[in-house]
N, C-alpha and C positions, 0 to 999 in steps of 0.2 A: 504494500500500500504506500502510497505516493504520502510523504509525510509533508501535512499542513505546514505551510510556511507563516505562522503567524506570531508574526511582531510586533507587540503593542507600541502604539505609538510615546514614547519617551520624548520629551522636547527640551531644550536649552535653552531657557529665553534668555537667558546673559548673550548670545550668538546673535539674537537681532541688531545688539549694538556694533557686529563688525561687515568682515566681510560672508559672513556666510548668513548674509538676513533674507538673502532672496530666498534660499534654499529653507531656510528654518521656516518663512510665512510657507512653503508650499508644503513643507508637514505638516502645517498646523490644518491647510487648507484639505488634506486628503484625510487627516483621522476627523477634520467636521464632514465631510463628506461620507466617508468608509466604514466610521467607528463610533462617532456621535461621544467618543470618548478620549481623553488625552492624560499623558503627565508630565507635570513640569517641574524643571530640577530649576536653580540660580533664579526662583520670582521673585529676589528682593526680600522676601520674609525672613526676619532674623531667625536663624536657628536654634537659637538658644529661649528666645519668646515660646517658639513649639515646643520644645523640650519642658518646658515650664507648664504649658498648658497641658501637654501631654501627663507629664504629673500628677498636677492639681485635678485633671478630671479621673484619674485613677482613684487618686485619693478619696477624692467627694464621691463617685461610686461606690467603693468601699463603705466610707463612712456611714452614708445616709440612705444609698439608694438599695445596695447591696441584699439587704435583708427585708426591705419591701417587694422586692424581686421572687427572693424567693417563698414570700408570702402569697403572690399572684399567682406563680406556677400551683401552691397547693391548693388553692381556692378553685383555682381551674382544671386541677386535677392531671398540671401537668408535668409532676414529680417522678410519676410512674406512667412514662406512655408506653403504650402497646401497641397503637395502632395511627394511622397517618395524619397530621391537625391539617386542615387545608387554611383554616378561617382565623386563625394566631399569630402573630411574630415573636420571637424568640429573642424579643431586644427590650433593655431598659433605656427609656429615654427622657431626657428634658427639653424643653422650646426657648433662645434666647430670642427677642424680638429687638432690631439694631432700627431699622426703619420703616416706617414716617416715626413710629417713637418706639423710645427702648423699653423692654419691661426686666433690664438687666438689676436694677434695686430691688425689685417684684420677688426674684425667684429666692426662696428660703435654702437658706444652711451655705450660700455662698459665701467664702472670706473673703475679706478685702482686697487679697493679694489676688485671688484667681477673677473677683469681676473687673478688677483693673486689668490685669492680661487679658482677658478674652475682650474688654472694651477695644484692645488697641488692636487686640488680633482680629477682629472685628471688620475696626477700621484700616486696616491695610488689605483686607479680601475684598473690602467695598472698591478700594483703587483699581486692586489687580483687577477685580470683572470687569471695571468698566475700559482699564486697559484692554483688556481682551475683546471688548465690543468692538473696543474702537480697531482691533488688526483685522476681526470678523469682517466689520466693513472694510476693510481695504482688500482682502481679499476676495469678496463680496462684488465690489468695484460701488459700493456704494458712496456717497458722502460719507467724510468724517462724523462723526458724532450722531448719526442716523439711528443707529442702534438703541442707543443714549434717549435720545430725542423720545423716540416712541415710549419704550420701557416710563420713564417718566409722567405720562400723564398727563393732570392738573396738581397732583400731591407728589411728587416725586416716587420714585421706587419703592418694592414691600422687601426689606433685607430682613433675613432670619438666618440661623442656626441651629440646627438640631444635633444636639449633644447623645450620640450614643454608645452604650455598652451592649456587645453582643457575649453573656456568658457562656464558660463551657458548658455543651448540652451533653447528656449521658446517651440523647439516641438520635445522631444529627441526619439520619436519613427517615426521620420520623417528622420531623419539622423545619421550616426554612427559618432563619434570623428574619429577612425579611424577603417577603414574598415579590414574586418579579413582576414590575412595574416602569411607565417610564415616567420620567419627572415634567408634571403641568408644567413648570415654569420656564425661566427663561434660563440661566447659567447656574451651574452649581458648581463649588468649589469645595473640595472634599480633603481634609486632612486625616489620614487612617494611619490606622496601627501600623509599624513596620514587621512586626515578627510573626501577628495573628493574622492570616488571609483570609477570607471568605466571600470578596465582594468580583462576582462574576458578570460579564455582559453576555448578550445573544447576537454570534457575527457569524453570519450566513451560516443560520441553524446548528451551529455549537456553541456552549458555555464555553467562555475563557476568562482564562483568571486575569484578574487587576495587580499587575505583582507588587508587594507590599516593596517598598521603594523609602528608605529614611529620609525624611524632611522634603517630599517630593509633597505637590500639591494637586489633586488629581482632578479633570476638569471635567463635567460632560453638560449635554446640551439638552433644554426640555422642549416640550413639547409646542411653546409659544416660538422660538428658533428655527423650530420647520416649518411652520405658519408661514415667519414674516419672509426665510429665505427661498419662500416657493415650493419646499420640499428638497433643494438642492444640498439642505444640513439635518442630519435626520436626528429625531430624540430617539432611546436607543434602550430595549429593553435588559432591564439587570435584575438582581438579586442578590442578598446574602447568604451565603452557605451558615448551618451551625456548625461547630467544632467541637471533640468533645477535650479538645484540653485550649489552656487560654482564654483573655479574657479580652475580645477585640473590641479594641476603640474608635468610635468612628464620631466627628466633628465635617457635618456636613451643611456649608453656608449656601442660602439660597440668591441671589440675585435676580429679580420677579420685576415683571412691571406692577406698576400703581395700580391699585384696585380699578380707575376708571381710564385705563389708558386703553385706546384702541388697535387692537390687532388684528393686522390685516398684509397677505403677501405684499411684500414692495413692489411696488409700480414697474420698477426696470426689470425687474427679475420674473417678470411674468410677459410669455408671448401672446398669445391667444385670452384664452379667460384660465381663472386657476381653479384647479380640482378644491382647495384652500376656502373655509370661510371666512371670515372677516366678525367679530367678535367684540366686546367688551370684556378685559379679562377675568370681574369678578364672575359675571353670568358663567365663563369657562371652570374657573374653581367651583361653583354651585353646582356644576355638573358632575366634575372630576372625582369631588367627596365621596361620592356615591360610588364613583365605575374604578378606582381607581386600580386596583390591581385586575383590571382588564384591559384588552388590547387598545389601542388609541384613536383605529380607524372611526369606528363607530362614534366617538365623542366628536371626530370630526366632523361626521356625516349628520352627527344631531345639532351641531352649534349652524351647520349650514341652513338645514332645516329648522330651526330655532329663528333664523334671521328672518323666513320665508313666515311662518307665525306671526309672533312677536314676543312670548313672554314665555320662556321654559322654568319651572314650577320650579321655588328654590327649594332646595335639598339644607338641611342642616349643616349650616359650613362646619368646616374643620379648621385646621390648620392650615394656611396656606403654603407648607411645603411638606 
């Protein structure tokens, strides 16, 4: 058997500043296309910041989360499984909210030292995304800042973080950490364990691994990204494997448009008319709550339909990442 030649895309951005920039934007340009996935080693993120938060969210797991954990699995009876969960995730987690406001003073049993790290780590993912819109567009052949522009709104961007622990599970072919799905939103920017693995994509019909990479920051793209790029940048289904040893970290920031920004394929990047509907992004989330660990065509084909209506019946929001 012809052995797969798959190479996750690993990227440099320290490279854009010399002379190998043409060559680095055209890998950035074929895993948005190919893999709807990337990793970036040299973004500027101090090393030592991660190393800190990486830490501190250990620790507050432990601490506080740990044994509420294992309080959920007995409650739900899933101490002792025998047979397959479809309808569970296998993760403990927490929601930071960075923007339009923070709910970083909100969340209990935080120390001071770790919401000051995660404020500033925060703050420098906010840069990197919007760094990365703006090479999207170039690559794109869009305006500068186009990307920016829409995501934005009338209230500016919806930034979050979702803070998680995936513990060792005793029967990791009985349950998924987290079940495979692709991300509504617009960029995500993932800081994960270096040593626990588990977090897999779907590239032409095989799981492959995300490989655990030290201080690398891992990129992928949701569901509003293939919208506005006509489909030419795909959001890209994944999941989390459980593990039964280890205890995987995962710090995953959302980069979202504004609840009332409109999305709709770009003008230039559309020949004819677009398969694509065009959208307010809460109405998109009000949908998404609901379907979310199902395939995305369909959410497509309702928001299209939804336009043709006018009012698709809100569903209990959730979280918007």
């Amino acid at each position: 058997v012809m052995e797969k030649n798959i190479k996750f895309p690993v990227i440099d951005l320290s490279k854009l500043n010399g002379e190998e920039r043409d060559q680095t934007m055209a890998l950035i340009d074929d895993a948005c296309q190919n893999w709807g996935f990337f990793e970036l080693l040299n973004h500027g993120i101090p090393y030592d910041l991660m190393d800190n938060i990486e830490r501190m969210t250990k620790e507050h797991y432990k601490k506080f989360m740990e044994q509420k954990f294992k309080e959920m699995l007995r409650s739900k009876g899933l101490d002792t499984l025998e047979t397959e969960v479809e309808d569970i995730d296998w993760e403990s987690t927490f929601f930071l909210h960075h923007l339009p406001q923070t709910n970083l003073y909100d969340i209990p049993n935080m120390s001071d030292e770790y919401r000051t790290a995660m404020k500033d780590f925060g703050k420098r993912l906010e840069n990197l995304a919007e760094e990365l819109l703006d090479l999207l567009c170039e690559n794109l052949g869009l305006e500068k800042g186009y990307l920016k522009k829409v995501f934005r709104g009338t209230k500016g961007p919806t930034f979050g973080t979702k803070v998680s622990n995936y513990p060792p599970c005793p029967n990791p072919e009985m349950i998924k950490g987290l079940r495979a799905h692709t991300d509504a939103g617009g960029l995500i920017l993932l800081f994960q364990d270096d040593k626990v693995s588990g977090l897999q994509l779907l590239k032409d019909g095989d799981w492959v691994d995300v490989p655990p990479l030290k201080h690398s920051i891992v990129i992928n793209l949701g569901d509003q990204l293939e919208v506005i790029t006509n489909g030419k940048y795909k959001s890209v289904m994944h999941r989390v494997m459980t593990q039964k040893e280890g205890n995987r970290m995962s710090i995953a920031s959302f980069y979202n448009p504004g609840s009332d920004a409109e999305i709709s394929p770009a003008q230039s990047l559309v020949d004819k008319e677009s398969e694509y509907p065009s959208f307010v992004f809460d109405d998109y989330m009000k949908l998404y709550s609901g379907v979310k660990f199902q395939p995305k065509e369909p959410r497509f084909e309702a928001m299209k339909n939804a336009a043709v209506t006018t009012d698709v019946n809100p569903v209990a929001t959730v979280e918007t990442f």
